[in-house]
N, CA and C atoms as an extended XYZ file, in Angstrom:
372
Properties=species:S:1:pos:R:3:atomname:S:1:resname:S:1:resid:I:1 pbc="F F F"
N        18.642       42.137       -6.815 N   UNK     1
C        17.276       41.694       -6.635 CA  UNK     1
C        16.714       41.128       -7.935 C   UNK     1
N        17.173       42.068       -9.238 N   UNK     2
C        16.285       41.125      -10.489 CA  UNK     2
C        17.016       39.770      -10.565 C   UNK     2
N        18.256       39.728      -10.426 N   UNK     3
C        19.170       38.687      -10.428 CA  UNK     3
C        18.206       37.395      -10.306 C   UNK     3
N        18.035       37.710       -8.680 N   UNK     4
C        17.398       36.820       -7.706 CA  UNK     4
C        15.964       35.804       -8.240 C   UNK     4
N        15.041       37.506       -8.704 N   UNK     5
C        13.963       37.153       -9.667 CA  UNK     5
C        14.446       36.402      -10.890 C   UNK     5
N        14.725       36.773      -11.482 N   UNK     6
C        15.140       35.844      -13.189 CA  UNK     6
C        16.386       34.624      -12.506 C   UNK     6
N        16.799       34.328      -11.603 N   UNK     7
C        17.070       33.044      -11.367 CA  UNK     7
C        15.875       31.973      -10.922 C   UNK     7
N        15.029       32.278      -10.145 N   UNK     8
C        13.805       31.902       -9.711 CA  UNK     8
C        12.710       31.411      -10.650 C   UNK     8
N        12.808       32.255      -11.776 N   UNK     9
C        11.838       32.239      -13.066 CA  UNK     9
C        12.758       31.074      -13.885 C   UNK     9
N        13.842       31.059      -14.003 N   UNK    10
C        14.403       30.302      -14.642 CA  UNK    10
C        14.660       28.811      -14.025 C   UNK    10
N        14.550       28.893      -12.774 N   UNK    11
C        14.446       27.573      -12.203 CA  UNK    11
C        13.461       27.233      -11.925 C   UNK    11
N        12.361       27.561      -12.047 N   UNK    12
C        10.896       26.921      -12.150 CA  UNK    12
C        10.674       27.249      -13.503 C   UNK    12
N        11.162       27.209      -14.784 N   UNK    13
C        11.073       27.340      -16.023 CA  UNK    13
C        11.777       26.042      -16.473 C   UNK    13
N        12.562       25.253      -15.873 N   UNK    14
C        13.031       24.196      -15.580 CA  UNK    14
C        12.238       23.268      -14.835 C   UNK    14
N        12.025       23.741      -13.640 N   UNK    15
C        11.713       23.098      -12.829 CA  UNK    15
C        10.021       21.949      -13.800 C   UNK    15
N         9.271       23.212      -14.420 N   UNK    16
C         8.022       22.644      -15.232 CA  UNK    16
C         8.225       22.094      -16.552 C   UNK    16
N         9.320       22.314      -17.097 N   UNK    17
C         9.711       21.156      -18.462 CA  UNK    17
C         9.434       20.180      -18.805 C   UNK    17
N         9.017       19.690      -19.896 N   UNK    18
C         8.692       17.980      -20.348 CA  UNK    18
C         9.696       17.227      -19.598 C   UNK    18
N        10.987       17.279      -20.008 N   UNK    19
C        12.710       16.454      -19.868 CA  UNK    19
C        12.783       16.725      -18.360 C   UNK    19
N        12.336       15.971      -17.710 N   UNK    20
C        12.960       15.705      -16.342 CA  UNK    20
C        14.510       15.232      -15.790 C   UNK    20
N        15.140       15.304      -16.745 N   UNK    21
C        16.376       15.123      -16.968 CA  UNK    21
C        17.025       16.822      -17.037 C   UNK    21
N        16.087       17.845      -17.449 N   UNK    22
C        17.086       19.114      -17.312 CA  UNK    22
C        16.932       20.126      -15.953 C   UNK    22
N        16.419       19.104      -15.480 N   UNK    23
C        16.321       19.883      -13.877 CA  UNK    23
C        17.515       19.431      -12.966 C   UNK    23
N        18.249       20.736      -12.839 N   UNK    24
C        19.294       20.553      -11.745 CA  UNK    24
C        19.450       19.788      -10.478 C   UNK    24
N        20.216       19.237      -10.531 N   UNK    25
C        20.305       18.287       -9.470 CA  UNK    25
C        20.212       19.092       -7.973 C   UNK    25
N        21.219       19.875       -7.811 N   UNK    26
C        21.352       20.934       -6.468 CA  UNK    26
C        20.203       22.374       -6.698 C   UNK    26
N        20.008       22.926       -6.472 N   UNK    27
C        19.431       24.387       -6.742 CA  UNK    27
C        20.152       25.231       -6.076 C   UNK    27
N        21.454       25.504       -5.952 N   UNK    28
C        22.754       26.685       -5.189 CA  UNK    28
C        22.627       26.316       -3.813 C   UNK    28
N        22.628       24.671       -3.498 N   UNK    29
C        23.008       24.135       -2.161 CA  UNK    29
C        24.507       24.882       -1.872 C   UNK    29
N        24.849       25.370       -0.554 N   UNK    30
C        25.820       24.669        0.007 CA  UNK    30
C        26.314       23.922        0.674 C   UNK    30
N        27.284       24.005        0.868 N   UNK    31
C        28.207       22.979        1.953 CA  UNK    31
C        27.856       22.505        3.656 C   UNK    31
N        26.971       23.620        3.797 N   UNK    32
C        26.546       23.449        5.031 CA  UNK    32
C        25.157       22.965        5.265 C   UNK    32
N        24.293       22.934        3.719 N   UNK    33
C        22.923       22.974        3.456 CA  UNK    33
C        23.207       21.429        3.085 C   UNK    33
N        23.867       20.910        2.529 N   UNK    34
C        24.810       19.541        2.283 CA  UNK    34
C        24.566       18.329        3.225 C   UNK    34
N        25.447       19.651        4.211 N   UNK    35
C        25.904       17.928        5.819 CA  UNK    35
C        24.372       18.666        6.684 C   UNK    35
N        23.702       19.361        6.491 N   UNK    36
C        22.021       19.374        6.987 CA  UNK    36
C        21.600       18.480        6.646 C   UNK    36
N        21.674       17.861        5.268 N   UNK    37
C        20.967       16.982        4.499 CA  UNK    37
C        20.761       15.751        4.848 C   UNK    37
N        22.380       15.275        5.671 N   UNK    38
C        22.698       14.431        5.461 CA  UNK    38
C        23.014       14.128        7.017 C   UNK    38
N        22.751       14.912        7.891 N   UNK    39
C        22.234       14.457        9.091 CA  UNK    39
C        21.032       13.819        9.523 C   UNK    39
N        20.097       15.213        8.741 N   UNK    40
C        18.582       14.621        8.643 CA  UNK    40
C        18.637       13.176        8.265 C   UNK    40
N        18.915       12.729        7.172 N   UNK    41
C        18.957       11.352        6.562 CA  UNK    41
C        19.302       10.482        7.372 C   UNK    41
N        20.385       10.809        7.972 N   UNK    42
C        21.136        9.766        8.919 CA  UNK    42
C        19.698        9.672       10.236 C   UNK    42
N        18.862       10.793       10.888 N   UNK    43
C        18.296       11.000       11.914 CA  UNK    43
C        16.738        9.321       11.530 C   UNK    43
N        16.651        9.893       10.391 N   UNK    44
C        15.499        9.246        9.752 CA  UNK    44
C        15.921        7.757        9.602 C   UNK    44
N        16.788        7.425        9.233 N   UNK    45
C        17.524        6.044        8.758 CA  UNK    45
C        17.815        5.112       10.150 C   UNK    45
N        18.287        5.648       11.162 N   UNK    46
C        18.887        5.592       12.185 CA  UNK    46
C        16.952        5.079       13.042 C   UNK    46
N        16.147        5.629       12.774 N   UNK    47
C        14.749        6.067       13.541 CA  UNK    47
C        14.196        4.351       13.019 C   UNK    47
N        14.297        4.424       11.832 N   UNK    48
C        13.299        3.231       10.330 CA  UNK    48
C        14.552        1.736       11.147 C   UNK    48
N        15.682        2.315       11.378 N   UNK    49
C        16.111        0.648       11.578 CA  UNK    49
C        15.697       -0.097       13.398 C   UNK    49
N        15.809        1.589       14.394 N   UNK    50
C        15.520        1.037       15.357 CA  UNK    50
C        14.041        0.571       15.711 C   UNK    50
N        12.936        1.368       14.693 N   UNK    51
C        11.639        0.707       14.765 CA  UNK    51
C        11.407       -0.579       14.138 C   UNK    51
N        12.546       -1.009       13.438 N   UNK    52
C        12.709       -2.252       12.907 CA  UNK    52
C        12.910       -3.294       14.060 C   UNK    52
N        13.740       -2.471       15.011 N   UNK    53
C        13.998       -3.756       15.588 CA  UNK    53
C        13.131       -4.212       16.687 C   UNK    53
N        12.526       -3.087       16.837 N   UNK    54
C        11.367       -2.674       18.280 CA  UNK    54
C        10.311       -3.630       17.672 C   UNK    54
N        10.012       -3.208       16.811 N   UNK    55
C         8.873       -4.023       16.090 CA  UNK    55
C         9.177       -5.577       16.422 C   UNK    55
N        10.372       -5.845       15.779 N   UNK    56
C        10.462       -7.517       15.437 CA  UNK    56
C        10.878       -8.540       16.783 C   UNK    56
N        11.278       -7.556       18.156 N   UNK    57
C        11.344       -7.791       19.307 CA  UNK    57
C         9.818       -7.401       20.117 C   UNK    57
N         9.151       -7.054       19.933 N   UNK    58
C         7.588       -6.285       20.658 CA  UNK    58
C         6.511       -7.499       19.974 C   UNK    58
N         7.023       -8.094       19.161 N   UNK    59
C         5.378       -8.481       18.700 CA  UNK    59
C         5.506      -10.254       18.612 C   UNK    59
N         4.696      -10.933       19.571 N   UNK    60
C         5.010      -12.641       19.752 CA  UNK    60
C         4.458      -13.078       18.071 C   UNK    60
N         3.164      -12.595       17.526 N   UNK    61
C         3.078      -13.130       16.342 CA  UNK    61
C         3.108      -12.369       15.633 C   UNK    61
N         3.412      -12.855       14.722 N   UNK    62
C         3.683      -11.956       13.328 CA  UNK    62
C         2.411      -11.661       12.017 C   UNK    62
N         1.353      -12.083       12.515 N   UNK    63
C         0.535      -12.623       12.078 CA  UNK    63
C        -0.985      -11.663       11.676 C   UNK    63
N        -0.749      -10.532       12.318 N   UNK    64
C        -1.624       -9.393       12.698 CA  UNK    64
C        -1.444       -8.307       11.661 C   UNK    64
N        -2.291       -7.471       11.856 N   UNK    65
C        -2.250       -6.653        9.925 CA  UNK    65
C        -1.296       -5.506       10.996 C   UNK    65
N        -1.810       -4.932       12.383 N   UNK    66
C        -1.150       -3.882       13.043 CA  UNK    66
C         0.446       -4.417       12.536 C   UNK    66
N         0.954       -5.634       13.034 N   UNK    67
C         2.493       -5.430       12.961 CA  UNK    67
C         2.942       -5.706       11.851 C   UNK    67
N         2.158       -5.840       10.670 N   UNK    68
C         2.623       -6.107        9.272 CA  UNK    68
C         2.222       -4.205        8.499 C   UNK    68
N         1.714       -3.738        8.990 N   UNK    69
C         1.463       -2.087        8.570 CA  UNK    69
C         2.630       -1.364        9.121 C   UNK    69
N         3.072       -1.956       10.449 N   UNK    70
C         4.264       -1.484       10.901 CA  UNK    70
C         5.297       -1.593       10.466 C   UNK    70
N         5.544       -2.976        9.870 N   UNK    71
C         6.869       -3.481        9.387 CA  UNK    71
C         6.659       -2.784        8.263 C   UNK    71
N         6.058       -2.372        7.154 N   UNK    72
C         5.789       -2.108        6.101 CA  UNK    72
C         5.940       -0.481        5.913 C   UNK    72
N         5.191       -0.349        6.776 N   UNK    73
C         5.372        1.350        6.762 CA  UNK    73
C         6.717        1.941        7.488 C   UNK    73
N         7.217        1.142        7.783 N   UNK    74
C         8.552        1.205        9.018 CA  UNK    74
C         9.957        1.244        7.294 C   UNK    74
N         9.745        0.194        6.995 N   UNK    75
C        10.814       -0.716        6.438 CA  UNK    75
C        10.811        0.382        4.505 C   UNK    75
N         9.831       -0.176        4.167 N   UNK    76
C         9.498        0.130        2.944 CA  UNK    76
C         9.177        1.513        2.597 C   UNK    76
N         8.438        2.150        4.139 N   UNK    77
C         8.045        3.576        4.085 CA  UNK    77
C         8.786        4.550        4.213 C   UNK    77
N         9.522        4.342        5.224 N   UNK    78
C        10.242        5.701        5.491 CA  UNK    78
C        11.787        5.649        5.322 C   UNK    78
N        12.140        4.293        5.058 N   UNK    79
C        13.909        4.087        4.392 CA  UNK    79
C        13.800        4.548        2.785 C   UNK    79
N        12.954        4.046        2.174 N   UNK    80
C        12.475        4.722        0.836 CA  UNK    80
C        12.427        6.168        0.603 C   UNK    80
N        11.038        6.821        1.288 N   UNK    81
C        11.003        8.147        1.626 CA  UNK    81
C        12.289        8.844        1.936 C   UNK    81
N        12.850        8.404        2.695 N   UNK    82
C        13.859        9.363        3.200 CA  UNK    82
C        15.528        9.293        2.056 C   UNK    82
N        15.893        8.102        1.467 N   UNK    83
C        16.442        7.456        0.599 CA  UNK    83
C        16.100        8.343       -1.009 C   UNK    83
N        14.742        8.685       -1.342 N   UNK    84
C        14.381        9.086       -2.299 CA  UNK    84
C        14.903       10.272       -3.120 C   UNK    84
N        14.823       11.523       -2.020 N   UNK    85
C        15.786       13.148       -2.073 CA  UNK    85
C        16.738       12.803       -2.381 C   UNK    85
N        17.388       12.294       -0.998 N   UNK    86
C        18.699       12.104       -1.174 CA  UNK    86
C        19.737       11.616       -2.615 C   UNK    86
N        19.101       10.705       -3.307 N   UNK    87
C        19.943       10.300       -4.461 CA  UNK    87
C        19.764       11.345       -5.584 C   UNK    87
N        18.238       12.229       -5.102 N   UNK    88
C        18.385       13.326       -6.576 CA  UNK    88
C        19.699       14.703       -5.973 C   UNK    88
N        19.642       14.882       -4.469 N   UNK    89
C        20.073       16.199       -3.990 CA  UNK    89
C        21.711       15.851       -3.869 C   UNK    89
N        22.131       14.577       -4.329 N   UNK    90
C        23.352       14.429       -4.340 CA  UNK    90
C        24.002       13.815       -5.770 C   UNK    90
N        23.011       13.912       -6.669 N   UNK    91
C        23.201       13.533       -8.196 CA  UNK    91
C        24.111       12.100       -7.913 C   UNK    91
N        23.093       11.010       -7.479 N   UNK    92
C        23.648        9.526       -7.680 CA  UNK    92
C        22.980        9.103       -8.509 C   UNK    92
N        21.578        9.300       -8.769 N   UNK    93
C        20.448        8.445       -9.706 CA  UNK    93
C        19.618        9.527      -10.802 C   UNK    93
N        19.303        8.880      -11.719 N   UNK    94
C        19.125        9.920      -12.424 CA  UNK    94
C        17.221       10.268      -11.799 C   UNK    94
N        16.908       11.719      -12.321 N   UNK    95
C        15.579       11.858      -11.816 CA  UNK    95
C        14.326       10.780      -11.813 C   UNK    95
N        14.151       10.101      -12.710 N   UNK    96
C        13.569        9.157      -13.022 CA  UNK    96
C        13.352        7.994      -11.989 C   UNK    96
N        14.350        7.577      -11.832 N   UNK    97
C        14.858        6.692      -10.209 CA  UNK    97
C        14.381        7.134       -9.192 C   UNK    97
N        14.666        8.439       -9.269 N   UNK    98
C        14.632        9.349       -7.572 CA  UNK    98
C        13.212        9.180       -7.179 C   UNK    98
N        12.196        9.568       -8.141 N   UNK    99
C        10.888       10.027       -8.121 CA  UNK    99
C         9.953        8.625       -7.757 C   UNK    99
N        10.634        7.521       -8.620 N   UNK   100
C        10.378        5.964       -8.541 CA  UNK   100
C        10.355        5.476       -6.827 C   UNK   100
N        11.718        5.870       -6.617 N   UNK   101
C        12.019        5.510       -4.910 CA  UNK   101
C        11.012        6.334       -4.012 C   UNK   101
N        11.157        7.995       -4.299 N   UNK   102
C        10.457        8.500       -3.269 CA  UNK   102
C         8.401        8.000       -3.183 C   UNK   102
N         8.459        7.962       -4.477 N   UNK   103
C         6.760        7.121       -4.300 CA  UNK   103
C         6.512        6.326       -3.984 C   UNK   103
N         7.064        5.194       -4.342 N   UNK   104
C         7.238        4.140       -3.372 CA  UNK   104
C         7.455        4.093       -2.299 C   UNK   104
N         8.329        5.063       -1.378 N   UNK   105
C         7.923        5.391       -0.297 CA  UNK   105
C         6.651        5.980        0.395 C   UNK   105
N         6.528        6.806       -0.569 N   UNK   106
C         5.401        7.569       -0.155 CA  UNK   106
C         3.762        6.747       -0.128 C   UNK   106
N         3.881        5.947       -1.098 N   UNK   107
C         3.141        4.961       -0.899 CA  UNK   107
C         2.650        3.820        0.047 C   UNK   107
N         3.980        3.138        0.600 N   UNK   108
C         4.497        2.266        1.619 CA  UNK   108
C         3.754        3.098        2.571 C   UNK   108
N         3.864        3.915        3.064 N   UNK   109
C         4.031        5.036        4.300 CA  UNK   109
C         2.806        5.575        4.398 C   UNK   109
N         2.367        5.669        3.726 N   UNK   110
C         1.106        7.160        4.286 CA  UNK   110
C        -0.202        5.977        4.474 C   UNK   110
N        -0.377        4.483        3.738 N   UNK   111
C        -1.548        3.881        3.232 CA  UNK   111
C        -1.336        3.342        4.905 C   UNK   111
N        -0.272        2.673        5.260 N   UNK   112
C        -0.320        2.060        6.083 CA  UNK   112
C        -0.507        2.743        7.797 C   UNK   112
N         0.297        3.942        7.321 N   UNK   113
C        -0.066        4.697        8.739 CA  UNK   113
C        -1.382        4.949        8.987 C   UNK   113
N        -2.541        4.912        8.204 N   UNK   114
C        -3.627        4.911        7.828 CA  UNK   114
C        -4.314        3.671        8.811 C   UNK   114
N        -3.809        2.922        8.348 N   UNK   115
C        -3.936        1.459        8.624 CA  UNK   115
C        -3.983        1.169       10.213 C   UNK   115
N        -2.474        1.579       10.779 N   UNK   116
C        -2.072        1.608       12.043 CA  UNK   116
C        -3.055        2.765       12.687 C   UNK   116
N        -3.394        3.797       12.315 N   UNK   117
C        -4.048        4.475       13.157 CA  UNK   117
C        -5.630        3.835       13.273 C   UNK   117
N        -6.584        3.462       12.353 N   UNK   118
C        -7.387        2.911       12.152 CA  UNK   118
C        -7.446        1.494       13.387 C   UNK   118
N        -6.419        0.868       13.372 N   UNK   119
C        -6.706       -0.157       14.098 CA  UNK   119
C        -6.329        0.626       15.704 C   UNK   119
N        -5.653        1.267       15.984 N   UNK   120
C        -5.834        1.794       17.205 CA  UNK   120
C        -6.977        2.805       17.514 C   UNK   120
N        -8.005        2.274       16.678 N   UNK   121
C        -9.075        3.820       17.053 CA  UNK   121
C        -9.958        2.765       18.013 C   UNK   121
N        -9.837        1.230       18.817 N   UNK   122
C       -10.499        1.017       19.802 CA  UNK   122
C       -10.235        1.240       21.084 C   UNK   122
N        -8.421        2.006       21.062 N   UNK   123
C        -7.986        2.493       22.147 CA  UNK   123
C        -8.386        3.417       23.009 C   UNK   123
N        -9.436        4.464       22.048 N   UNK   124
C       -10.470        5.649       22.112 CA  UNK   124
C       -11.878        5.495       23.427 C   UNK   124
């Protein structure tokens, strides 16, 4: 049990550091916590391309802020977002990158869903 505690303390003793570079890439993932990861990803990725295509087949003009919040929050939002973890929880990019991608997602995504809900509030 102290184990448990002073690993915990020590990884959020890390975790709050200046050097974002000495924070562990995994935190005692395993193998099975791994291909979870990486289903999810696939579930999300798989979701962002078919609303891609729904979108670019559903809408005669392109011309409208609704299907440009869509494409945007679709494309930029949630392939990003979901793209973002992934390169820190599998040590491809260094933290710096990771944090870059996931805001940018997070950005893409939340302003515009905003957007899209807003313009459907005459559906009400």
């Amino acid at each position: 049990m102290n184990q448990q505690i002073l690993m915990c303390l020590h990884t959020t003793r890390l975790l709050m550091s200046s050097n974002p570079e000495q924070v562990p890439a995994s935190l005692g993932q395993n193998q099975a916590m791994r291909v979870g990861v990486i289903i999810f990803i696939a579930i999300a990725l798989y979701n962002a391309l078919e609303l891609t295509v729904l979108i670019a087949l559903s809408f005669k003009t392109c011309r409208s802020v609704y299907f440009w919040s869509q494409l945007i929050s679709t494309v930029l939002g949630m392939i990003l977002a979901s793209l973002g973890p992934s390169f820190r929880n599998f040590s491809l990019t260094p933290l710096r990158l990771t944090l870059l991608v996931s805001n940018i997602g997070f950005i893409m995504m939340v302003p515009t869903q905003s957007a899209i809900l807003y313009l459907r509030l005459h559906l009400i």
